[in-house]
N, C-alpha and C positions, 0 to 999 in steps of 0.2 A: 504494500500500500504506500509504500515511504514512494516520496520524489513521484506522485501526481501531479499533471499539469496540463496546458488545453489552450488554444488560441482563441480569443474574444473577440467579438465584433457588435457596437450597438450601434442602431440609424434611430437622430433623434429627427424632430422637427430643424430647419424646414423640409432636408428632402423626404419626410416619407410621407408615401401615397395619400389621397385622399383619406376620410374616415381609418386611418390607421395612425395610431401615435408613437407606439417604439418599438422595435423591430431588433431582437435578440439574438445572434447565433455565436455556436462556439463546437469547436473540434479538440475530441479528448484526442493528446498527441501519445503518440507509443515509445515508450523509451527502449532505447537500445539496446539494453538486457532481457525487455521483454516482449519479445515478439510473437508473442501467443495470445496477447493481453485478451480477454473477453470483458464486453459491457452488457450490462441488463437493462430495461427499464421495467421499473415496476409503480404501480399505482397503489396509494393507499390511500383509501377513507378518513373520513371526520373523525376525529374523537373526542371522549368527552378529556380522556386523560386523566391516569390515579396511580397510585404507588409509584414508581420509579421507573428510568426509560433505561432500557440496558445498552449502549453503545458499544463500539467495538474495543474500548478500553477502559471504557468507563463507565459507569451509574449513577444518575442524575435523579431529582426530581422530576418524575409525569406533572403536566400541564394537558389541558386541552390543544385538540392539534387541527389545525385545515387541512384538507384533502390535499396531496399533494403528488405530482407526477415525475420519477426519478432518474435520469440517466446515472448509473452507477456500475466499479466495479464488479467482477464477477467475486461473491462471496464477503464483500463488504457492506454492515448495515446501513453507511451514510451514503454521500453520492458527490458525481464531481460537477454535476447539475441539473436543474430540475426547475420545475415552476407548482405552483399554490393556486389555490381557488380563488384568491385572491388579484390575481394577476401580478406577480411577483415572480419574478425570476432572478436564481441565484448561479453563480458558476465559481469553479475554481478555476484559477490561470496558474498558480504556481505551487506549492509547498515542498520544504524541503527540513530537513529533520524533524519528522513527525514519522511514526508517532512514538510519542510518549507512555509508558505504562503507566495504567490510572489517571490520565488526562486526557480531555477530548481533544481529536485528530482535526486536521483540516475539513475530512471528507463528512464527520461526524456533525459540525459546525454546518455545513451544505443542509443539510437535511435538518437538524434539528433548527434554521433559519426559515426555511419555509414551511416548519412546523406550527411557527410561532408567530410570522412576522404579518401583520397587515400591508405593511407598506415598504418600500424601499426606504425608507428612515429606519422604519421599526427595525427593519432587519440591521440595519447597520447597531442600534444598541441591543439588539439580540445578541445578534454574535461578538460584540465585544462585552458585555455583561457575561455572559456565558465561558468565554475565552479569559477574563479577569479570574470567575471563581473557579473554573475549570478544567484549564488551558496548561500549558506548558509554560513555566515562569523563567523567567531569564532576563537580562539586561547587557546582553554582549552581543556581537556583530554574531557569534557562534547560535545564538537562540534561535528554536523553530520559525520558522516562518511562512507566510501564506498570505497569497494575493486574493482577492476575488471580486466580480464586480454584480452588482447589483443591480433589478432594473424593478419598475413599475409604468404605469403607462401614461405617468409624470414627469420622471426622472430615472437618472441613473447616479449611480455610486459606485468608484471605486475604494475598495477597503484594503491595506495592506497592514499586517499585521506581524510584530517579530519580537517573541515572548513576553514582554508586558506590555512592549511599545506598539500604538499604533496612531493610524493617519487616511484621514479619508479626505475624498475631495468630489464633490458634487457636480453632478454634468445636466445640463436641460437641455442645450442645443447641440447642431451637431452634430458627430461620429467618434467613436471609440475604436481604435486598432488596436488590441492586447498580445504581446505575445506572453509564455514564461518569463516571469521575474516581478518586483517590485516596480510600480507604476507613479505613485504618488510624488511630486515631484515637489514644488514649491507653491502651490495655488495646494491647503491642506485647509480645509473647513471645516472639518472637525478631528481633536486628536486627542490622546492619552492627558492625564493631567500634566501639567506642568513639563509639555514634553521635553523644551528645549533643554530646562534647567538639567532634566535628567539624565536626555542624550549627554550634555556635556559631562555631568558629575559620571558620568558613567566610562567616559570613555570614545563614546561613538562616533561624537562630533564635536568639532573644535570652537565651536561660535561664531567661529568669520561668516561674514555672509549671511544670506539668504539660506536657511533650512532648504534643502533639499532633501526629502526624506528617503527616496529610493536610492539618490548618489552615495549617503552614508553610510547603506551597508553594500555597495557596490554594486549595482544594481540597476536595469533599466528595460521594462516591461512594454514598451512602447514599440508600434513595427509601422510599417507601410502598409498600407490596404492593398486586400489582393486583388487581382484585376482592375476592374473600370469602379473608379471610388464614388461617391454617393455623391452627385451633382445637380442642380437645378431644381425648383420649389416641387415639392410632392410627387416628386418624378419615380421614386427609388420604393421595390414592391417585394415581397417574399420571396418573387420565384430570383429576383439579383441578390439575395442572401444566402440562397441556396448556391447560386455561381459562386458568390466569392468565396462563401465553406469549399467549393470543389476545385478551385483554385488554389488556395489557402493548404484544399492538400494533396495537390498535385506536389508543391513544396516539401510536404514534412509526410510521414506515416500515420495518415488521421486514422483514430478510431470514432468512435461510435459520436453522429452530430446531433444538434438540439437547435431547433431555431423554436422562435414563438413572437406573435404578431401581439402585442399590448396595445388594448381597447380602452378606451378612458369609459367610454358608452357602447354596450355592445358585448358579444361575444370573443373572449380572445381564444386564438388557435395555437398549439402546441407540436411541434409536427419533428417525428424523430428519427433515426435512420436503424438503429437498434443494432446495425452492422456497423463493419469496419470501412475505411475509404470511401470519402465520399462523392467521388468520382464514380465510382459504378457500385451504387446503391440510390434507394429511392427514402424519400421522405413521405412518412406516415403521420395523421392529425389526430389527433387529441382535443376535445373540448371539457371541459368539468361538467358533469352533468349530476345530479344526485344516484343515477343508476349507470355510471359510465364503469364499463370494463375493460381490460386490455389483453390484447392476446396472450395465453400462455406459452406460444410459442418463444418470446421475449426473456422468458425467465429460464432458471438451468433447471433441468428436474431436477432431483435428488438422483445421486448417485454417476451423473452425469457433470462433464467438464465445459460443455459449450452447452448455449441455448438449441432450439430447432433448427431456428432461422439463421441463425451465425453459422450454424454445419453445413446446411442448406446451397447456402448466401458463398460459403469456404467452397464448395466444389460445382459451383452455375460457370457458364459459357456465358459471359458478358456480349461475348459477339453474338449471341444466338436471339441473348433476350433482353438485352441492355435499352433497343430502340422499342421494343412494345413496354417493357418496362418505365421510360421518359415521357413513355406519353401518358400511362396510366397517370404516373404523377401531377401532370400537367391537367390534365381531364379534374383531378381530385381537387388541386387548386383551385379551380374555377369554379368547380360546385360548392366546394368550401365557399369562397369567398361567396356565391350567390346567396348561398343559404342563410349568410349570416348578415348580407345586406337586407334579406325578406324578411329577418323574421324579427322577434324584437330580444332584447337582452335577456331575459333568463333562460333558462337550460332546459332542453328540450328532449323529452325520452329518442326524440326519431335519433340523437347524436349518439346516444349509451355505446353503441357497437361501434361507433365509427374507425375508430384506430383498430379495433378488434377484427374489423371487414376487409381493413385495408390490406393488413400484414396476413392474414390469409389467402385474400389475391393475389399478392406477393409470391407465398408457397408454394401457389399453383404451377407459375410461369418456373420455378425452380427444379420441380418433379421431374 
């Protein structure tokens, strides 16, 4: 689980489309020891929340939880991103010395944010409340740390985080390019107490200058947008987010992608690839519905190393079924988006199956 991490990309206002407010995607990246990596998503219900939540290092106090929908590793409780009923979307872009025994994980922090958080604020004092009493402690360039960035279909947040210290910095307009590493630079809007005094008493930083939080522990999370970057007032739509995830990993070894379309009014869309590469794989939608399901093909069974679809998805003829496969996708977009300009904002039984329908079509064209 140690050294997770995943390229970011948020479209704020002006360029995105019409009736659409911010536009999420991100590519969990495969590191080079692990070339087998598998992701799952999995869906979980409302809770009311009681006794205690067991993490993958650690044991917390249960709260009540929103629904929430997870890209995560194979066999780890938390996730490297996901989005809430809320319309909240959470991702990781970096960590590295984690995890900790008996302290919650970067991946842990994913999941238990969209457990908890209404809003992209919320989330950011979620996860550093939680990271304070629960977290890996430290005050040296050596200390855990972890990037992640934050959306709602408000704003977004990036949060970087490096054992007691952190620093956030709030985005409304816009585009965000994340790669791995620390992002927070010197525009920091919200931070740890008294960070500056402490960075210096500590070590970290010198006091010259303007605080640059990501330069002081060496650091710098920022990339270039992959292909044609987000131009022109409400020009920039889900199916160019989908390009630039496949762009983005023609470069690097993407696994498993997540994009989600954040509604201020309205229905937001979720739409995830559950495979690796996503260059030749298709994007499946998600809406929050009170009866919403999702494939079980997505998940490992027991006793098994990969989910269905990932084995499936591991031995397909991309040249055979790659172009009936691009248009399915295409086809789905469109109805998606129809469906959700017809109808009005709450959650509709006809969606319950919808990602569940999708990634079974998928199966088919695999067989």
């Amino acid at each position: 689980m140690s050294g997770i991490c995943g390229e970011a990309f948020v479209v704020l206002a002006p360029f995105i489309e019409a009736g659409k407010t911010i536009i999420y995607g991100r590519n969990g990246l495969r590191l080079p020891a692990d070339d087998s990596a598998v992701s799952e998503v999995h869906h979980y219900a409302a809770s009311e929340g009681s006794g205690s939540e067991k993490c993958d290092s650690a044991e917390i106090d249960g709260v009540a939880a929103f629904s929430v929908i997870l890209s995560k590793p194979a066999g780890v409780w938390g996730a490297e991103s996901g989005s809430n009923e809320k319309g909240v979307c959470l991702g990781l872009t970096f960590s590295e010395g984690h995890p900790v025994d008996g302290k919650l994980n970067a991946t842990d922090l994913v999941r238990l944010g969209l457990e908890r958080a209404a809003s992209a604020s919320d989330a950011v004092d979620v996860l550093v409340s939680l990271n304070d009493q629960h977290g890996p402690a430290g005050e040296t360039k050596d200390a855990p740390k972890a990037a992640y960035v934050i959306c709602d279909p408000n704003e977004a947040w990036i949060l970087n985080v490096v054992g007691c210290f952190w620093a956030a910095q709030k985005v409304s307009s816009g585009s965000l390019a994340l790669k791995p590493g620390l992002s927070v630079g010197t525009q920091i809007d919200r931070c740890s107490e008294d960070l500056q005094s402490k960075l210096q008493a500590a070590g970290v930083w010198d006091g010259v200058g303007e605080l640059n939080f990501a330069s002081v522990f060496g650091s710098d999370g920022s990339r270039s947008w992959p292909g044609s970057e987000p131009a022109g007032e409400g020009s920039f739509t889900v199916a160019q987010m989908f390009e630039s995830l496949r762009v983005a990993g023609i470069e690097q070894k993407s696994l498993s992608s997540h994009v989600s379309v954040l509604l201020s009014s309205g229905l937001s869309c979720h739409w995830f690839t559950a495979t690796p590469n996503p260059v030749e794989s298709v994007y499946k939608p998600f809406i929050f519905t009170p009866g919403a399901k999702i494939s079980p093909l997505t998940k490992i069974p027991a006793g098994e190393s990969q989910t269905l679809l990932h084995k499936l998805h591991n031995n397909r003829k991309w040249e055979h079924v790659g172009d009936l496969l691009t248009s399915l996708e295409s086809t789905c977009v469109d109805e998606v988006n129809r469906f959700i300009s017809e109808h009005s904002s709450e959650p509709n039984q006809e969606l319950d199956e919808l990602m569940k329908d999708c990634v079974e079509a998928e199966v088919k064209f695999y067989r």
